[in-house]
N, C-alpha and C positions, 0 to 999 in steps of 0.2 A: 693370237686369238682375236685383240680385237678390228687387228687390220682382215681380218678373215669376213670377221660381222659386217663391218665400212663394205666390204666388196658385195657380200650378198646382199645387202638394201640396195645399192645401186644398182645390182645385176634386177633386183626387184622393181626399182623405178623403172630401170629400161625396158621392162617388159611391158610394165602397165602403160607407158607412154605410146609404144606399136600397139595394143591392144584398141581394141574400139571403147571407148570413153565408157562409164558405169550407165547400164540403161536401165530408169525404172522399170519400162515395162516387163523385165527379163528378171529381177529381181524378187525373189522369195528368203525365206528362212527353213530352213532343216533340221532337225533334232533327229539322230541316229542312236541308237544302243546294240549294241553285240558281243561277241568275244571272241576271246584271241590267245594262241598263245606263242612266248617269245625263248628263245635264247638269252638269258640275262644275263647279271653281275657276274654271276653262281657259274657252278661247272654242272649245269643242270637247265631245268624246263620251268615255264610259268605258265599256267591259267590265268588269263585275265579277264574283267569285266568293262568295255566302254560305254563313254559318253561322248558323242561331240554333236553340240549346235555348232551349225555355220550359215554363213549367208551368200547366196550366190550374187554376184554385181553383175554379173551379163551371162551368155550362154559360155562361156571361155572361161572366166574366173572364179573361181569364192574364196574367201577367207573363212578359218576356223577355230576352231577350238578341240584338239584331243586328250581325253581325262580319263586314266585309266585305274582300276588297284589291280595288284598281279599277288597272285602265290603259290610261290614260288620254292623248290627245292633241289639240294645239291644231290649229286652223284656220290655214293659212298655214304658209308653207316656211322652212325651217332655223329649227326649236324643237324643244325636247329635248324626251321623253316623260315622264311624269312616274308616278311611283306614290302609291297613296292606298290607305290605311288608316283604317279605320273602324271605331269601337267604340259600342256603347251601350244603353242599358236602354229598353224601355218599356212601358206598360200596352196592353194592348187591351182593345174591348168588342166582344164580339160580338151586334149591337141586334139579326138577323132569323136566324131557324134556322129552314130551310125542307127537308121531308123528314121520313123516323121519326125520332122522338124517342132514339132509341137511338144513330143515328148522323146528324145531320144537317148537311145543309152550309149555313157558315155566312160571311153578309155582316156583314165589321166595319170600324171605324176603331181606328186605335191612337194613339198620342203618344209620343215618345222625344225623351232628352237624352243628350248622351256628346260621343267628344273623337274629331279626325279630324287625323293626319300628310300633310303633302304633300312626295314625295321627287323634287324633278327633277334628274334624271343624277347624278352622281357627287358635285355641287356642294354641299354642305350648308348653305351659305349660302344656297341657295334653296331650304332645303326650312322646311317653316312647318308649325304646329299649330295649332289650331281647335277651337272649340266648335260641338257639331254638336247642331242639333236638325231635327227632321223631323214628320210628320204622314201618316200613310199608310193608302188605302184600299184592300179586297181583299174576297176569297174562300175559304173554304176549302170544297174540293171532295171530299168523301172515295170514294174508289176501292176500299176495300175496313174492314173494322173497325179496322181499325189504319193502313193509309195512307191519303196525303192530296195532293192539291195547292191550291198557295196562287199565282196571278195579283195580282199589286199594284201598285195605281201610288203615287207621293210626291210630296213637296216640301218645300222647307223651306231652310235655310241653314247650311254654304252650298252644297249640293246644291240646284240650283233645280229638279232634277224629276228624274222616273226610274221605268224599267218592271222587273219582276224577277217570276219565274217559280221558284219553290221546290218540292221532293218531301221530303213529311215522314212521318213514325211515330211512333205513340202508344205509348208505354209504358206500363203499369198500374205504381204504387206496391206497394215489397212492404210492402202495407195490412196483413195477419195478422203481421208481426213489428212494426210499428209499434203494430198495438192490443196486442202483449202488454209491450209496455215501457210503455204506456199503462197496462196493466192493473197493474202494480208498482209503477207511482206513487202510483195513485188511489185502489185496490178494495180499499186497507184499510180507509179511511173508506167509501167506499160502502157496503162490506157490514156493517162495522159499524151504518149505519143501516135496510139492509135487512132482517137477520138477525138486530135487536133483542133480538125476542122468543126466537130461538135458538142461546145461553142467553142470561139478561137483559142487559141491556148493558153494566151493575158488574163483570161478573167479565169480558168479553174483554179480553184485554189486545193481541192479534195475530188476524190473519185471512192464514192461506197459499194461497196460491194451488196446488194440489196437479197440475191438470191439465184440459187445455181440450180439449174433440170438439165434432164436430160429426152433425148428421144433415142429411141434404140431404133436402128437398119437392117434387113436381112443380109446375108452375106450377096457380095459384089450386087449390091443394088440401090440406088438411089432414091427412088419411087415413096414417098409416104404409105406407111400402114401396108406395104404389098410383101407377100409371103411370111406374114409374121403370125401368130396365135391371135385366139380373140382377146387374152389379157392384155396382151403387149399392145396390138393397135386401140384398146381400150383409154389404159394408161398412157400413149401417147398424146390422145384425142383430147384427154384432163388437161395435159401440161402444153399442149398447145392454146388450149380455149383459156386456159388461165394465164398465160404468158401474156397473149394478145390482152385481154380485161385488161390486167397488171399494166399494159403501156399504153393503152388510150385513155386511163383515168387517169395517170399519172405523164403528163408530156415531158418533165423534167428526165424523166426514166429513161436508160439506150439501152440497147440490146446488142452484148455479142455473142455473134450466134459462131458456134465451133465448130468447122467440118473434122470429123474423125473415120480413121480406116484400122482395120487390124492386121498388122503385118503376119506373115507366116513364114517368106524366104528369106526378108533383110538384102534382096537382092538388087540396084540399084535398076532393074527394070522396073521391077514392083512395088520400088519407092514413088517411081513419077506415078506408076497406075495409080495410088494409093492417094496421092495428090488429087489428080484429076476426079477420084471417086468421092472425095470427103469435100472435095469444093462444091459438087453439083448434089451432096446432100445437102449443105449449108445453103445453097442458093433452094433448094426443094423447101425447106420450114423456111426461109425468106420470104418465098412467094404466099404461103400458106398466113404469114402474119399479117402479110399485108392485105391478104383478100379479106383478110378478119379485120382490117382499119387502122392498120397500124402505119403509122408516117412512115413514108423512106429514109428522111433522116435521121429517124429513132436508131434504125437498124445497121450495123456492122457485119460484114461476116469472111470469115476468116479460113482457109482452109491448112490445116494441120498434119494431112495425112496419116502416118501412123507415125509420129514421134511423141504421142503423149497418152499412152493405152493406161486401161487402170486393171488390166487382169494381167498378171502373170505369164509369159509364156508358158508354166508350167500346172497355170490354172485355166486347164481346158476347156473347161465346164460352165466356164465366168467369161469367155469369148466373146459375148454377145455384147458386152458393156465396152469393147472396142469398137464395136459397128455404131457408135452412137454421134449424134450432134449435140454440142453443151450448150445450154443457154444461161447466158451471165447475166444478168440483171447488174443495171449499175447506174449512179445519181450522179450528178456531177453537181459539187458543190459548189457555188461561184459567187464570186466576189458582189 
């Protein structure tokens, strides 16, 4: 057995190693519930009731959790009914995404291990625990940007088979508070080696983080304020006019400005577009600070393409927070 387990982790590492690295941006949470019923201990049938959150790590993977109670009963007259509880972890792949890439439905297999109670009537002498593993293949069917259904069938022991029908929704991660604790760890080294040259590197001794905006882009376009609502190019107009204030009262103050693109294919054409698109957004509010008086030295800018989105692949709705330029406010504190 447990040379058995030693194999499936490394069969497990080796996947995730060829798999493409965990992507925030692709990154949601899932809570499902449905039912099901299986083949069990019994020489008979079960209804069940599930639960499983999971978390998707990229468009290919998620880990999870399945949580089930079943009851359950035998074939043949005068036998008690028995209840069953079911816990356990497992990986899925999802091998075929079929549909837009934005939302598609997707055919996978998973693997799981965990531990299963069997409670017949009152008797606790006949109730027994088990090591539960399974193997399960399915569907996910999405029904709108956020919900879902999942059709699956199983096997395994000591469930010898089972059909189960789940309604689930995707949650988006709160990605913008996660990159700002991200950002307190890291981006004082970072920008110490971005911001080298302003001032030399000898005298910084600190890099503060003073304050983060944004500017949102229409899709595949550069241009400030052009094809956007009047709120948006509104709120732009705010956080540009107060950026610029922000760094000519203050000279100490830099600015790095973030060019950002939103991916859709992941296709290494439209990685470089992606590049080229978010550089010449960051050079577009570049030009804009400065016609507003801002030094050229104040300013940084960086272009990102789409490796650092804050909406979900799976959060369609919230797209628009990929088309954006980030503006870091930062002090450099010196010796």
């Amino acid at each position: 057995m447990k040379k058995t387990i030693v194999f499936l982790a490394l069969l497990l590492m080796a996947i995730s190693v060829q798999a493409r690295p965990p992507n925030w941006d692709n990154s949601y949470l899932s809570l499902d519930g449905g039912v099901g019923t299986s083949l069990a201990l019994v020489d008979g049938f079960s209804a069940g009731l599930y639960v499983e959150p999971k978390f998707g790590i990229s468009p290919r993977f998620m880990v999870g959790s399945k949580n089930g109670i079943h009851y359950s009963w035998e074939d043949g007259e005068n036998t008690d009914n028995i209840i069953i509880m079911e816990t356990q972890l497992y990986f899925r792949w999802n091998f075929l995404r079929l549909g837009p890439s934005h939302n598609p439905a997707n055919i996978f297999v998973q693997g799981g291990f965990g531990l299963l109670g069997a409670f017949r009537g009152n008797d606790v002498h006949m109730s027994r625990a088990s090591i539960l593993a399974d193997v399960t293949a399915g569907i996910t069917i999405p029904i709108s940007a956020s919900w879902h259904i999942e059709p699956t069938i199983s096997g395994g022991f000591p469930f010898l088979g089972g059909l189960a029908v789940t309604i689930g929704r995707k949650f988006s991660l709160p990605r913008r508070a996660i990159n700002q604790v991200i950002r307190e760890i890291v981006y004082e080294y970072e920008y110490v080696e971005i911001l080298r040259e302003i001032p030399p590197v000898e005298i910084i001794s600190r890099v503060l983080i003073s304050q983060v905006e944004y500017i949102i882009f229409a899709p595949d376009i550069a241009v400030f304020n052009q094809a956007l609502d009047h709120d948006a190019q509104s709120l732009n107009e705010l956080v540009i006019n107060h950026v610029a204030q922000s760094l000519r009262e203050n000279s100490d103050f830099h600015i790095r400005i973030e060019g950002h693109a939103n991916p859709v294919t992941h296709a290494p054409g439209e990685i470089e577009e992606l590049s080229a698109l978010s550089e010449a957004r960051a050079n577009a509010v570049a030009r804009l600070l400065r016609e507003r008086g801002v030094a050229e030295e104040q300013i940084v800018v960086i272009a990102l393409g789409g490796t650092r989105t804050v909406a979900a692949e799976a959060d369609h709705d919230h797209w628009n927070m990929n088309r954006r330029v980030e503006l870091i406010m930062v002090q450099l504190e010196t010796n």
